[in-house]
C-alpha distance (Angstrom), angle and dihedral (degrees) to the residues before:
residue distance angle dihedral
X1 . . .
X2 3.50 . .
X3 3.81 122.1 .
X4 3.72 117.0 -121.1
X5 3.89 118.1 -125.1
X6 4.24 120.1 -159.9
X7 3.67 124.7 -165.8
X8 3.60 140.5 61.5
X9 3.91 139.9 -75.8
X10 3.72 123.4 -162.6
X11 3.84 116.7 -118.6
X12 4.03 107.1 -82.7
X13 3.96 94.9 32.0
X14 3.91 90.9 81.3
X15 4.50 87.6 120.1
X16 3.78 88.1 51.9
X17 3.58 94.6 58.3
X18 4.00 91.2 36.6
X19 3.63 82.1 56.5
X20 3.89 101.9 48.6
X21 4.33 84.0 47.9
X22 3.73 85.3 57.9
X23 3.74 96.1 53.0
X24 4.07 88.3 62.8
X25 4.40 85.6 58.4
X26 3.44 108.2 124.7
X27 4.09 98.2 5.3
X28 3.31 114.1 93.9
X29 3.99 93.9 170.3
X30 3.75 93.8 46.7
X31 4.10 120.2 117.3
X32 3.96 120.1 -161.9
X33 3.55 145.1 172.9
X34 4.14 134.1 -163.9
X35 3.37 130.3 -176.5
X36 4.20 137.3 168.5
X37 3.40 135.9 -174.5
X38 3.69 115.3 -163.7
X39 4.20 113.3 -162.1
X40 4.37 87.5 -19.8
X41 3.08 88.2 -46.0
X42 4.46 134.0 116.4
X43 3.92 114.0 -129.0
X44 4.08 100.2 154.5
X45 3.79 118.9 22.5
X46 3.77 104.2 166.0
X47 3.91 133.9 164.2
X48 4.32 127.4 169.0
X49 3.72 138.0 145.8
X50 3.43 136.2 51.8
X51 3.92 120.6 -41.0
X52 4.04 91.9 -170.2
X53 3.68 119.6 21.8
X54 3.46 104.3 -171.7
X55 4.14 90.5 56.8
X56 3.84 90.3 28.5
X57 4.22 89.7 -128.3
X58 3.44 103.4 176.4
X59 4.21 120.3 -118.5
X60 4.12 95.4 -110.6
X61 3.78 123.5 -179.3
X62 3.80 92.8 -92.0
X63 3.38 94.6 51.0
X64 4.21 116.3 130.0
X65 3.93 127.0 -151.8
X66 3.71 133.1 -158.4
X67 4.24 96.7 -117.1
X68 3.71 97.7 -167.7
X69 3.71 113.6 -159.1
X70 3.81 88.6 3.2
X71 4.00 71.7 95.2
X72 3.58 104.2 66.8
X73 4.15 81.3 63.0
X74 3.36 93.3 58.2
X75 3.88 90.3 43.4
X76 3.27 87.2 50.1
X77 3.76 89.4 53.9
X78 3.72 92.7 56.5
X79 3.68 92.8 51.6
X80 3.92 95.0 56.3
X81 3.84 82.1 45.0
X82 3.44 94.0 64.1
X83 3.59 96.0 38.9
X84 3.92 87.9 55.8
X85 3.96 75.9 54.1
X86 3.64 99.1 50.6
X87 3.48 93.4 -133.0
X88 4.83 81.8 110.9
X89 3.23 134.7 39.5
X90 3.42 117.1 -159.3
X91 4.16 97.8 -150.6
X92 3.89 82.3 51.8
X93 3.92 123.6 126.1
X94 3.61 105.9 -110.6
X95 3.51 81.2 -126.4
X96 3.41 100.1 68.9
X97 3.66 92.2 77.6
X98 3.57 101.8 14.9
X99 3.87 105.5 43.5
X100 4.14 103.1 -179.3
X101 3.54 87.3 47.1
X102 4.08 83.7 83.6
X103 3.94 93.9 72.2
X104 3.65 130.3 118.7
X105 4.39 83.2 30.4
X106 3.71 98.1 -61.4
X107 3.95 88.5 126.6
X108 3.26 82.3 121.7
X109 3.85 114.8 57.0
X110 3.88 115.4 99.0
X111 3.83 131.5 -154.1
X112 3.36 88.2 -95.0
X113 3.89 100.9 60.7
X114 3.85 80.6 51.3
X115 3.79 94.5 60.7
X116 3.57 94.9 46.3
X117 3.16 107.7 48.8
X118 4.17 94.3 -104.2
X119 4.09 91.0 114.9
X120 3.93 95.4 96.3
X121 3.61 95.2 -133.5
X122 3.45 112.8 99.5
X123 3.96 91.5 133.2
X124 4.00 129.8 39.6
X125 3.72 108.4 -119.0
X126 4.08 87.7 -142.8
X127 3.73 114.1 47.6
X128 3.53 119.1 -103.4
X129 3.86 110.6 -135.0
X130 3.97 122.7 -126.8
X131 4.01 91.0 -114.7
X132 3.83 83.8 57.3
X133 3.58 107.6 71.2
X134 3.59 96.3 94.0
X135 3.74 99.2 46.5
X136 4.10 100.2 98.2
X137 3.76 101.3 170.8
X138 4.00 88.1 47.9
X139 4.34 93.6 48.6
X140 3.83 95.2 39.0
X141 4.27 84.9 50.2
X142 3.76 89.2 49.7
X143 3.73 95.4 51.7
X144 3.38 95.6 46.1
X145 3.92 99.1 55.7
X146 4.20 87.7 47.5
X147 3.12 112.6 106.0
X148 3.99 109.5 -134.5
X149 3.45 123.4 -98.9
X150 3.54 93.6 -130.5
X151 4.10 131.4 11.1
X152 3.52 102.9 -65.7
X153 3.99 104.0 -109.2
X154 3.38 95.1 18.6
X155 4.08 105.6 95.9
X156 3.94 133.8 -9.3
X157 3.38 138.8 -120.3
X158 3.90 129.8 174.6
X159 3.84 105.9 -100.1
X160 3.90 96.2 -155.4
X161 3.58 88.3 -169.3
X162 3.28 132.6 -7.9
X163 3.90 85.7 68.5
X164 3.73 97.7 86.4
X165 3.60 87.5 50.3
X166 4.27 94.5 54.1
X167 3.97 93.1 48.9
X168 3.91 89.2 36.4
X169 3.77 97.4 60.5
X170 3.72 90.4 48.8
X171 3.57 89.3 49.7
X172 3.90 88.1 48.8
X173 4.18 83.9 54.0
X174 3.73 91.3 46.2
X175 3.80 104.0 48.2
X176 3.68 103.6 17.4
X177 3.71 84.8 -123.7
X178 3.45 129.7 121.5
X179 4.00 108.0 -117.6
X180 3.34 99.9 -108.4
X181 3.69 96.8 50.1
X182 4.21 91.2 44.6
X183 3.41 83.9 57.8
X184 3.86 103.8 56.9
X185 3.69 88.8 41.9
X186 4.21 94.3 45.5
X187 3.84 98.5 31.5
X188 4.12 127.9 3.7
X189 4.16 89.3 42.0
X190 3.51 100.4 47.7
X191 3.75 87.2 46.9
X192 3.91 94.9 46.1
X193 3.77 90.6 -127.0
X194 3.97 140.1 137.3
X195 2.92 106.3 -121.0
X196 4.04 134.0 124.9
X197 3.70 153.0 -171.5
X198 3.91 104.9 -150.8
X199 3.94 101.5 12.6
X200 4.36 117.1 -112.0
X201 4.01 91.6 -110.5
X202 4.01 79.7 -126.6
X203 3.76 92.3 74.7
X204 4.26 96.3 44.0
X205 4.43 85.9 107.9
X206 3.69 89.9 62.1
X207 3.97 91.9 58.9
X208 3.94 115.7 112.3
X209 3.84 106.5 -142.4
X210 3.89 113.5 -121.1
X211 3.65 113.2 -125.8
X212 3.67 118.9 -162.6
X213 4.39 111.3 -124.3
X214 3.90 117.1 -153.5
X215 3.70 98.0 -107.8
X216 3.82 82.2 69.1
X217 3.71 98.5 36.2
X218 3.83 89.1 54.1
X219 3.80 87.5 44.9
X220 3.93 98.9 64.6
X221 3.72 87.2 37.5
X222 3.45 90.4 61.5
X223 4.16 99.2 38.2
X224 3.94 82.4 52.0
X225 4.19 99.7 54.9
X226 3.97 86.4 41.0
X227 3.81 91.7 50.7
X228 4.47 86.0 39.0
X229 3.80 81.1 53.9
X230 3.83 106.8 42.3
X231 3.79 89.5 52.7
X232 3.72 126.1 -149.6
X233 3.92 127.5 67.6
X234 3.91 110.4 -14.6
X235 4.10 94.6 -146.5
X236 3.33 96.6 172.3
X237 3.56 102.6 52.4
X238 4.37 88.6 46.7
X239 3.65 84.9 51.7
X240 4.12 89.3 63.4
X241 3.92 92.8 40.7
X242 3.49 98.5 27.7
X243 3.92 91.7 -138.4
X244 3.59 95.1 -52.2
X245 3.95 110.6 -26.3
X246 3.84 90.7 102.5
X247 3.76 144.5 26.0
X248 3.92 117.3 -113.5
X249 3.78 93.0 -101.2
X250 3.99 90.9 40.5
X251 3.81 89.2 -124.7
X252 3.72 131.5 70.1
X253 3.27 155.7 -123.3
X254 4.05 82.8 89.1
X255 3.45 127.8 44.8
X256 3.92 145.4 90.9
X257 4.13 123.7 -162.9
X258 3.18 128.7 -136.5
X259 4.20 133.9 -159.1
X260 3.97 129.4 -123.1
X261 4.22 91.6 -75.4
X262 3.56 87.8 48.7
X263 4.02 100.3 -111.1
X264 4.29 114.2 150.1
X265 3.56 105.8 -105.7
X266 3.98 81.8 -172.5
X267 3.57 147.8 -91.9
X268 3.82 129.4 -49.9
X269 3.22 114.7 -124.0
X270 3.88 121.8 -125.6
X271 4.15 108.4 -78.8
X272 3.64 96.4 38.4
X273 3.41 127.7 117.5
X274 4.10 119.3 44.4
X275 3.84 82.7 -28.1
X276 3.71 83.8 76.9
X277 4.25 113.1 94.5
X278 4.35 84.6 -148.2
X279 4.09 89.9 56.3
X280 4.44 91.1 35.9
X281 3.82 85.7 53.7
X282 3.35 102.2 46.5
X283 4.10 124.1 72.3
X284 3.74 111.2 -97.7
X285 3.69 101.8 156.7
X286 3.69 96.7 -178.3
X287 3.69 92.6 64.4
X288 3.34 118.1 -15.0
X289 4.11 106.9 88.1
X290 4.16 115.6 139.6
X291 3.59 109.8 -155.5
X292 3.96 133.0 136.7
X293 3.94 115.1 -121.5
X294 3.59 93.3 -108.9
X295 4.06 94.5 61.7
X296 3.93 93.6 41.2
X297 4.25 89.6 45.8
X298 4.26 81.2 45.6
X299 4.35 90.0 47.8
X300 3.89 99.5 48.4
X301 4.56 83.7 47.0
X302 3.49 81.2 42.6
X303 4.00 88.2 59.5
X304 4.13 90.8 66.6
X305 3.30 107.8 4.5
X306 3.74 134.1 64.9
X307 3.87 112.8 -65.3
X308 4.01 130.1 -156.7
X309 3.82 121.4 -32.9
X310 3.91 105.7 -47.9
X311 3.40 101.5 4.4
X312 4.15 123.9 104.5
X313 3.51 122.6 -153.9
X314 3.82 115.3 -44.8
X315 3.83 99.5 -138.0
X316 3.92 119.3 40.0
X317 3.72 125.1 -140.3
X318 3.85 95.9 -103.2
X319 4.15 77.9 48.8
X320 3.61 98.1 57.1
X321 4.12 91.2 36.3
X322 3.56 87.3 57.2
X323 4.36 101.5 41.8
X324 3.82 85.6 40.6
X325 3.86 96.1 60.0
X326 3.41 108.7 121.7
X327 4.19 109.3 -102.5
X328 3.62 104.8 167.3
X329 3.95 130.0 24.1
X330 3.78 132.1 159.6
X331 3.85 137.3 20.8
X332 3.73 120.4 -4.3
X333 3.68 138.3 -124.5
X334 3.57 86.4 -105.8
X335 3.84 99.9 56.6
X336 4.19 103.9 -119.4
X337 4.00 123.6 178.3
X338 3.93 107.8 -111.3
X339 3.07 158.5 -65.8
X340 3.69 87.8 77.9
X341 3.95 118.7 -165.8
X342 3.85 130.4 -119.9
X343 3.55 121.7 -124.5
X344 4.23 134.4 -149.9
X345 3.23 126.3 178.9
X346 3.76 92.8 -41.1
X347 3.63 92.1 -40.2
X348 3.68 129.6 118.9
X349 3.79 107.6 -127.5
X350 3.83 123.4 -159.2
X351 3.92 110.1 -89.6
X352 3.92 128.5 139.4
X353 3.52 86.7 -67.8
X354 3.54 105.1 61.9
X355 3.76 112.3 10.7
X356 3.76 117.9 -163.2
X357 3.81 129.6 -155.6
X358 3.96 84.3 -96.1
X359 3.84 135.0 14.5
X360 4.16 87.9 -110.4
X361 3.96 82.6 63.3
X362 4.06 110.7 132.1
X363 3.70 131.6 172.9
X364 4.26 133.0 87.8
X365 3.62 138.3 -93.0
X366 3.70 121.8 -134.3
X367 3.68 144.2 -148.1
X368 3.89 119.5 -58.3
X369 4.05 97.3 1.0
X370 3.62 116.4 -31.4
X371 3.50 129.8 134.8
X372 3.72 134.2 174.7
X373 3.62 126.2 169.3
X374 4.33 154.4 149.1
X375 3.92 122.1 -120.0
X376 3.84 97.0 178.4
X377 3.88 85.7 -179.4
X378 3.89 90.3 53.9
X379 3.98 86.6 40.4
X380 3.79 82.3 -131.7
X381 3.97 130.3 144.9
X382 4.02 106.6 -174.2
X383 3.45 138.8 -176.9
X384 4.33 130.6 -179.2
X385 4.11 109.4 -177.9
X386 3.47 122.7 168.4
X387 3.66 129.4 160.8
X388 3.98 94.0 -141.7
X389 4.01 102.6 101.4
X390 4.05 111.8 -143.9
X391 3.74 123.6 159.3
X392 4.43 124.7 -176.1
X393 3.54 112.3 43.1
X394 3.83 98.1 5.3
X395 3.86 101.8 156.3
X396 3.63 96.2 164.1
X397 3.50 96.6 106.4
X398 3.73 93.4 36.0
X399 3.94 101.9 59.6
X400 3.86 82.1 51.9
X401 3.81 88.7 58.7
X402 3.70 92.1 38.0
X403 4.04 98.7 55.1
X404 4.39 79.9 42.2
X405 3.66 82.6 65.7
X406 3.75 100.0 37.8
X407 3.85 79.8 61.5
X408 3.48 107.1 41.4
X409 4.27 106.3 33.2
X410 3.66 84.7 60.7
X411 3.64 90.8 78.2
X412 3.92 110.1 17.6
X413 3.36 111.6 125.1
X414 3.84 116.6 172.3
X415 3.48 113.7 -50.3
X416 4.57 83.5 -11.5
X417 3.93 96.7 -105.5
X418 3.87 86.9 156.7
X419 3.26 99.4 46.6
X420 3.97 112.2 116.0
X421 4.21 126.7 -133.7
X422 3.34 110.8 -91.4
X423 4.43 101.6 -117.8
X424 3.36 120.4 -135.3
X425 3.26 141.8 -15.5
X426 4.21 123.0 -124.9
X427 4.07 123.5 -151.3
X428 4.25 99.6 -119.2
């Protein structure tokens, strides 16, 4: 049985839509949502599937996702915002702003090691407790007494989560704000789009519940026997479930914990995880953004393009030049087969792991298939969300991107001055 798609696609974008049907082959349970903007303006907006399986609530055009580390983008965003401002600086000690974050000698670490991944804390060395996601003042004090893992600056590693944290607190010092609040005022306002960090408990009905696929199922399962049979401290796999806050996957029905020596501290039970209203409420910057496809696709425009009503674009070119500078290339800390991903100032820049519809393509993937991003070359602001989690050879999101560029390469020229509008848009 086919799934049926709603929305509309303007006239040329027909193999972008043909695409995003094809991602629901084979999943009958699965819920998704695509949107671009081309130049400020919408030429797909499409939504289908199921948004919770086990009540069969259909994926409707208001429907809201959890997009993972589609957040660190946006936080991301909000930094280079307030560096435009002049209130950051990315070449900054961390300590200029955040003074105890210089304990346990790293004095030396500056905002942007944070952003990219450089900071050496990509996993608490004590285990944060589920209860304690929502207890700021108490992570941000933990993480800044931990001494690194390696020199700060020195080497990267993804920091799945504790990232949003590290670049949150400083934004907390900068703008007196907490981070979800700078970034509705900075970011999702400015661009007139839903989106959130820490979710109003009015909106919690609109969620989609993540389900976790096989692919990503057999994924942890395998990380976990390679890290039983290494030996030693599995950092990696803490840095996902910060030492018992979160299942591997970051959703349930599957997943079991473990400390800093690697011991099960247990399963977690089905509705854990950022299916859990408590965590979706509360700020988790690193991964725990609510948006809907269409306001994400509408933020990353918003980043060179025109934004809302009387606002202009919210990063300038000098802005992007500078937050798009490539940080952090090549193999990890933690040794990882390739392609390996290249890092800005917190944003994910096109590389053989994530190709854009250009090489200036900027933005960040997230857990289980999302992907969100800018290509000011391409004019394009996109956004894939879909609440079916699949890890490996997940190329859902990627044929999407692919047929985007199909469309779109065949006429770029430059910066596209002879490009045409795209005319009209039909109801599918």
């Amino acid at each position: 049985m086919s799934v049926a798609v709603e929305g509309t696609v303007s006239a040329g974008f027909e193999p972008v839509a043909a695409a995003f049907r094809e991602a629901f082959d084979g999943e009958p349970d699965m819920g998704a949502a695509l949107a671009i903007v081309r130049r400020g303006r919408p030429v797909v907006d499409l939504w289908g599937g199921v948004a919770d399986a086990r009540t069969g609530r259909r994926w409707e055009r208001d429907t809201l996702s959890v997009i993972f580390s589609c957040s660190k983008g946006l936080m991301s965003i909000l930094a280079a915002r307030l560096v435009q401002a002049g209130k950051l600086d990315y070449d900054a000690l961390v300590t200029t702003y955040w003074p105890e974050f210089g304990e346990a000698g790293k004095g030396g670490t500056r905002v942007a090691d944070l952003l990219s991944h450089r900071a050496g804390l990509p996993a608490p060395r004590e285990p944060i407790p589920r209860g304690a996601l929502a207890d700021w003042d108490r992570i941000v004090a933990q993480l800044a007494r931990q001494e690194s893992l390696w020199p700060p600056g020195t080497a990267y590693a993804y920091h799945p989560i504790t990232h949003g944290w590290l670049i949150g607190e400083v934004v907390r010092r900068v703008t007196g704000l907490s981070a979800g609040e700078a970034f509705r005022r900075y970011v999702a306002e400015p661009a007139g789009a839903e989106c959130w960090i820490g979710l109003p408990p009015a909106h919690l009905p609109r969620v989609a519940r993540m389900a976790v696929g096989p692919s990503l199922v057999a994924l942890t399962a395998l990380q976990e026997a390679e890290a039983r049979a290494a030996g030693g401290t599995d950092w990696p796999g803490i840095a996902m479930t910060l030492g018992g806050a979160l299942p591997r996957e970051l959703v349930g029905p599957r997943g079991h914990a473990r400390d800093e020596v690697g011991s099960d501290v247990g399963a977690v039970a089905d509705g854990e995880g950022f299916n859990d209203p408590a965590v979706q409420v509360a700020e988790v910057p690193g991964a725990g953004g609510i948006a809907s496809a269409r306001a994400l696709a509408t933020i990353w425009s918003s980043t060179f393009s025109e934004a809302s009503a009387g606002h202009g674009p919210l990063l300038s070119e000098e802005t992007v030049r500078q937050a798009t500078a490539v940080r952090s290339e090549g193999e990890p800390f933690f040794p990882t087969p390739p392609p390996w991903p290249r890092w800005g100032a917190g944003f994910q820049l096109d590389s053989a792991a994530r190709r854009y519809v250009t090489p200036t393509g900027f933005g960040h993937d997230g857990a289980g298939g999302q992907v969100a991003f800018a290509d000011p070359a391409a004019g394009i602001g996109f956004a894939f969300l879909t609440n079916r989690m699949e890890a490996g050879d997940d190329r859902r999101a990627t044929r999407i991107v692919d047929a985007l560029r199909r469309i779109v390469t065949g006429t770029v020229v430059d910066t596209m001055p002879g490009i045409p509008h795209d005319e009209g848009a039909k109801s599918i």
